[in-house]
VOMAR-306239 format. One record per residue: x, y, z of N, C-alpha, C in turn; residue in three letters. Coordinates in steps of 0.05 Angstrom, whole numbers, plus 5000, padded with zeros to 4 digits. Layout:
     nX     nY     nZ    caX    caY    caZ     cX     cY     cZ   residuo
      X      Y      Z      X      Y      Z      X      Y      Z       ALA
...
***
This chain:
     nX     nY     nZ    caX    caY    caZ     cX     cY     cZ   residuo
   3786   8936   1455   3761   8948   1462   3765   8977   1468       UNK
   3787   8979   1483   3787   9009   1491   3786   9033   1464       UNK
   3804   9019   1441   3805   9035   1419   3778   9041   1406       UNK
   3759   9025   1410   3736   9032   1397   3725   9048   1406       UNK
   3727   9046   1436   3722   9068   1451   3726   9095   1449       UNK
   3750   9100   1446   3760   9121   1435   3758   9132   1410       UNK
   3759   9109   1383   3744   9127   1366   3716   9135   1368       UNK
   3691   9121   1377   3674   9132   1375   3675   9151   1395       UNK
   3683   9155   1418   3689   9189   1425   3693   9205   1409       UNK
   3714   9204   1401   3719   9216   1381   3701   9226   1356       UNK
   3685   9212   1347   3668   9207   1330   3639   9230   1346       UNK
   3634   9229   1356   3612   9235   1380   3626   9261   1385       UNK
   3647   9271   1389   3657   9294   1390   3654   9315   1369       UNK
   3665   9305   1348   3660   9316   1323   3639   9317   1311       UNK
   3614   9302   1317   3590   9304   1307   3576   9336   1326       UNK
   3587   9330   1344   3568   9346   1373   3586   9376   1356       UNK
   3613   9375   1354   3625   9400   1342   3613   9417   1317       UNK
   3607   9394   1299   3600   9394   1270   3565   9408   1280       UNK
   3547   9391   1292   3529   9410   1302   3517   9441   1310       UNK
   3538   9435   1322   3535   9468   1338   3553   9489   1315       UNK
   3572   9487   1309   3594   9504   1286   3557   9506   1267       UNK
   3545   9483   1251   3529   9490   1231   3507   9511   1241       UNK
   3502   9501   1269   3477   9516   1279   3477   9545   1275       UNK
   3502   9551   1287   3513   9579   1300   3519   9588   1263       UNK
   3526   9574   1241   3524   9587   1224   3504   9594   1211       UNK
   3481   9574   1212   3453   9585   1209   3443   9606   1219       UNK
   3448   9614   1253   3436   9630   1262   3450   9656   1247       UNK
   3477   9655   1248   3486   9680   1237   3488   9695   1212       UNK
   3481   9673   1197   3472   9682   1165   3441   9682   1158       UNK
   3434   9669   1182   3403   9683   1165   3387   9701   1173       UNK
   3379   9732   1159   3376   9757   1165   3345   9765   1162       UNK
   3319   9736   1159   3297   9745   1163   3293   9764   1132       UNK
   3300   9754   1110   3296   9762   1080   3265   9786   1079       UNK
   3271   9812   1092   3247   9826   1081   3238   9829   1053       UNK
   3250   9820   1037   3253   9831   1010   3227   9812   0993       UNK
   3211   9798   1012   3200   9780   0997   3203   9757   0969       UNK
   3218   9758   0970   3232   9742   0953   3228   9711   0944       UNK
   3214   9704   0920   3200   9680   0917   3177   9686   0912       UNK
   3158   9671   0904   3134   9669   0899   3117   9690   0906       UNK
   3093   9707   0899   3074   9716   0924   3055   9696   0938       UNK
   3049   9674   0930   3039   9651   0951   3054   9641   0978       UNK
   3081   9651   0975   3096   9642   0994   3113   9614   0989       UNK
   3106   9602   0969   3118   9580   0958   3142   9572   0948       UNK
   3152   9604   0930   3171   9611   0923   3169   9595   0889       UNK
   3145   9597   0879   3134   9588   0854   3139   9561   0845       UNK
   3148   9544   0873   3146   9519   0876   3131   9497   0884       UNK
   3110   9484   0878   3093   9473   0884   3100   9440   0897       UNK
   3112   9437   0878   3128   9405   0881   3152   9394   0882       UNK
   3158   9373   0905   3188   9374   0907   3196   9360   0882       UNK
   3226   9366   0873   3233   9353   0851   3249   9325   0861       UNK
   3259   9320   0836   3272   9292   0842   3297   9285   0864       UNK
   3298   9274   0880   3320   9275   0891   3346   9286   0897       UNK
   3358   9301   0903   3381   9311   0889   3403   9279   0892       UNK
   3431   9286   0883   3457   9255   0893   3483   9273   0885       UNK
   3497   9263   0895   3518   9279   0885   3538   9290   0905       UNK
   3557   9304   0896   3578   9313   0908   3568   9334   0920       UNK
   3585   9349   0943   3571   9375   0941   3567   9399   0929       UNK
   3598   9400   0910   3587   9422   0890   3568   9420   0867       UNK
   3556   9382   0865   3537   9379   0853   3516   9385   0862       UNK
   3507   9384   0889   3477   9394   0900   3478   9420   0906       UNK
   3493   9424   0901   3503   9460   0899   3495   9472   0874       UNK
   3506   9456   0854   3502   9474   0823   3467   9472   0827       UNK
   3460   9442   0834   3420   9436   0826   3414   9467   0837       UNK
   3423   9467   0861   3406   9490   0882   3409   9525   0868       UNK
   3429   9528   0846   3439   9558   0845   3458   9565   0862       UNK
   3475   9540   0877   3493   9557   0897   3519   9557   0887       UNK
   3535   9571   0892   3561   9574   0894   3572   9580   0923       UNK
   3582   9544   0931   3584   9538   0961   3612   9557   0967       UNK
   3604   9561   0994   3634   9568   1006   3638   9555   1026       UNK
   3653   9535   1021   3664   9508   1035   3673   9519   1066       UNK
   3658   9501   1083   3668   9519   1111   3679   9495   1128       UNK
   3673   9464   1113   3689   9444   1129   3690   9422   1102       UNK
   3721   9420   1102   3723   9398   1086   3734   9380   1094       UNK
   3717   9356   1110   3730   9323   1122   3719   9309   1115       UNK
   3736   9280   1113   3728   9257   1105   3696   9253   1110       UNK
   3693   9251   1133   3660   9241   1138   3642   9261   1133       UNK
   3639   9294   1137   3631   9311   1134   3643   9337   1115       UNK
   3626   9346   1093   3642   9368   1079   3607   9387   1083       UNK
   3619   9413   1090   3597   9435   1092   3598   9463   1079       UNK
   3584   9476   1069   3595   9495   1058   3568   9521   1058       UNK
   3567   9547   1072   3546   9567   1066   3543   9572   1038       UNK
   3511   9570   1035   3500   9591   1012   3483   9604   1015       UNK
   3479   9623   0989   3471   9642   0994   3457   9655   0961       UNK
   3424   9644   0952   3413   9641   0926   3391   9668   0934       UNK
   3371   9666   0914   3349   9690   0905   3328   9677   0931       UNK
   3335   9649   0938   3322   9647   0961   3319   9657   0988       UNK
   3345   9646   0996   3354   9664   1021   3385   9642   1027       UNK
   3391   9639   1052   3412   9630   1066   3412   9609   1067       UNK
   3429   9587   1064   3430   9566   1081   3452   9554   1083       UNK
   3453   9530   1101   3483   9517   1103   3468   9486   1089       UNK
   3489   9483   1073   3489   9446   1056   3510   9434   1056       UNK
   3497   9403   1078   3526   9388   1080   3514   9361   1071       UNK
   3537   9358   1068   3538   9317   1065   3556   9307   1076       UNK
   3547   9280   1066   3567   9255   1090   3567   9239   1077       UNK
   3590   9235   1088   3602   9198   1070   3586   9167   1083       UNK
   3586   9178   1099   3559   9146   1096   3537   9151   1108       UNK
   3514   9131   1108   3480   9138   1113   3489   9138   1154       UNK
   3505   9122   1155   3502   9124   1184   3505   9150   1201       UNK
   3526   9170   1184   3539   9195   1194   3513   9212   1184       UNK
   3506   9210   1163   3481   9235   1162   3463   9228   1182       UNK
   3451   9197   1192   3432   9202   1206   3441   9207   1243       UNK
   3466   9195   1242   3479   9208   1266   3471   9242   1276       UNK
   3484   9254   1248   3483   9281   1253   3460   9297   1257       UNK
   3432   9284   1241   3417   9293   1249   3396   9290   1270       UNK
   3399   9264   1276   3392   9263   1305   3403   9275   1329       UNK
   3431   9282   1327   3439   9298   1346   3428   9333   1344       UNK
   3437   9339   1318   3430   9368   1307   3395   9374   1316       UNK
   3381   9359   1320   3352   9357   1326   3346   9360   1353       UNK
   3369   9366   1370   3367   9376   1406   3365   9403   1393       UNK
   3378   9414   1380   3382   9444   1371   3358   9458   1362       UNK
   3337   9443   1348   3311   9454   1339   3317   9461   1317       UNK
   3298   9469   1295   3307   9478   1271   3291   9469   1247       UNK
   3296   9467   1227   3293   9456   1199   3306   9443   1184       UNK
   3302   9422   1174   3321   9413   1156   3313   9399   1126       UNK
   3328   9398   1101   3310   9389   1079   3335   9369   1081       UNK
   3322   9340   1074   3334   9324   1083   3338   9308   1057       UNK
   3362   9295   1042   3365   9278   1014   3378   9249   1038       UNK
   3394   9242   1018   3406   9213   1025   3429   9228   1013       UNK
   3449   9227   1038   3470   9235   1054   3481   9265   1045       UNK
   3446   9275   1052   3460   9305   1050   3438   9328   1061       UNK
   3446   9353   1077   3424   9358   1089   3430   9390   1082       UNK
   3400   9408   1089   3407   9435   1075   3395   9444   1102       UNK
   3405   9467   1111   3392   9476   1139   3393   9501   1137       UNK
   3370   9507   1144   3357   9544   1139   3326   9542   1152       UNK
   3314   9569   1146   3289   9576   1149   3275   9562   1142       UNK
   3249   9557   1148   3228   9541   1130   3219   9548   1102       UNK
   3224   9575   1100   3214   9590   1077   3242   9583   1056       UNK
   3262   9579   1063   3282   9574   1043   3283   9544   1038       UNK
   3283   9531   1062   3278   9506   1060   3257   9503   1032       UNK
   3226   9505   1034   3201   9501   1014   3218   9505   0987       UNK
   3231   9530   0987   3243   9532   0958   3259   9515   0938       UNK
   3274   9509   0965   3306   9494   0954   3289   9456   0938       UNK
   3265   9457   0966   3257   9429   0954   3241   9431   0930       UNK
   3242   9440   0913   3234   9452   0893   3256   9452   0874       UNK
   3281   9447   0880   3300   9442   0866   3319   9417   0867       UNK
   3321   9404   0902   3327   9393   0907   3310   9367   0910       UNK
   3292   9369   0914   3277   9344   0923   3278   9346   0956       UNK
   3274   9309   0966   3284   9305   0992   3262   9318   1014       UNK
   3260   9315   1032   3237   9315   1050   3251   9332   1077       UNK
   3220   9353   1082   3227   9367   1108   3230   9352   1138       UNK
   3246   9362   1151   3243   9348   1178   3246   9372   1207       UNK
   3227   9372   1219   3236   9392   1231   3232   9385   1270       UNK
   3252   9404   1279   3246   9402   1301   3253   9417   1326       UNK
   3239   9414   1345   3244   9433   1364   3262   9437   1397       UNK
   3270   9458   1406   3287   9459   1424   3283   9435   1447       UNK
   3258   9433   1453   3250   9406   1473   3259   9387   1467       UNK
   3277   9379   1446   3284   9351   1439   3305   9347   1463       UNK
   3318   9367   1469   3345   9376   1483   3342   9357   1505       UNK
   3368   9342   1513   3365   9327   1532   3354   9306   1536       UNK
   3342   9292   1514   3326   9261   1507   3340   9242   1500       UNK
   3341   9217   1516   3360   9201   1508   3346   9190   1493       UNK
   3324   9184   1493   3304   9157   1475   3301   9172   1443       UNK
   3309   9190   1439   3292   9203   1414   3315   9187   1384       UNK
   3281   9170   1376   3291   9152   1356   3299   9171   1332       UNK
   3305   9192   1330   3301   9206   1297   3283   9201   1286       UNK
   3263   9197   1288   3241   9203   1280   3233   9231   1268       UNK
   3227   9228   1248   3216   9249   1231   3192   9267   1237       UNK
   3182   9289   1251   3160   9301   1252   3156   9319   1227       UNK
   3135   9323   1217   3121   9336   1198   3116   9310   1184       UNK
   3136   9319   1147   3129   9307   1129   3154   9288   1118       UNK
   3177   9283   1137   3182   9259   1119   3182   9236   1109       UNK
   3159   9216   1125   3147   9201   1110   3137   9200   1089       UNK
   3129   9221   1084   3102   9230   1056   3119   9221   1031       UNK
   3137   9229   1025   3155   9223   0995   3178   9195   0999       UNK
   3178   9175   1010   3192   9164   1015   3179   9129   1009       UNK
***
């Protein structure tokens, strides 16, 4: 018993690590794109999400236009910054459905955005977010600093990811 214990510490550690490392890379790469860039509707001449993305990460990488720069490569989690005609973002995946939705239930104390596939998540602005799903598929989920400190919070989806699902 005690060992299980200890791995999921463990496990719970590295998620909470993996969290905050992505956050803090979000915050630091994304520079508020004056350049207007994308659409003039604001859409980014994307109307509709596309099909799902699946794949490795340099495969939801190539869908998106990115050329990742791998910033964690582990078994359960591989992450990597990009950086398209869109704007910024960080795109990770995970080796099983349990660890993506781990991560983003925890990552969801933090507030933020996220375009969400099956076992793989893109995190940026909203305005880059709308674009990417336009390439990627997968559904927005977003949320805010108040989550902070909730033990009950089922992951539950606010906005729209029910809608495509």
């Amino acid at each position: 018993m005690r060992t299980s214990v200890n791995i999921c510490a463990r496990r719970t550690a590295r998620t909470a690590l993996a969290v905050v490392a992505l956050s803090l890379a979000v915050a630091c790469t994304t520079d508020g794109d004056a350049e207007g860039r994308g659409g003039g509707d604001g859409s980014g001449g994307r109307s509709a999400p596309a099909k799902e993305a699946t794949g490795s990460l340099e495969q939801i990488a190539a869908r998106a236009d990115c050329e990742p720069d791998i910033q964690t490569d582990a078994e359960e989690l591989r992450q990597a910054n990009c950086t398209t005609a869109d704007g910024r973002y960080v795109l990770a995946t995970f080796a099983t459905d349990r660890g993506h939705r781990e991560w983003i239930n925890e990552a969801k104390n933090y507030g933020g955005s996220y375009l969400v596939g099956r076992k793989w998540v893109a995190v940026g602005d909203a305005e880059v977010l709308a674009a990417l799903r336009g390439r990627l598929g997968g559904t927005v989920e977003t949320a805010s600093p108040h989550h902070q400190g909730s033990s009950g919070d089922d992951g539950g989806s606010e906005g729209d990811h029910s809608a495509d699902h």
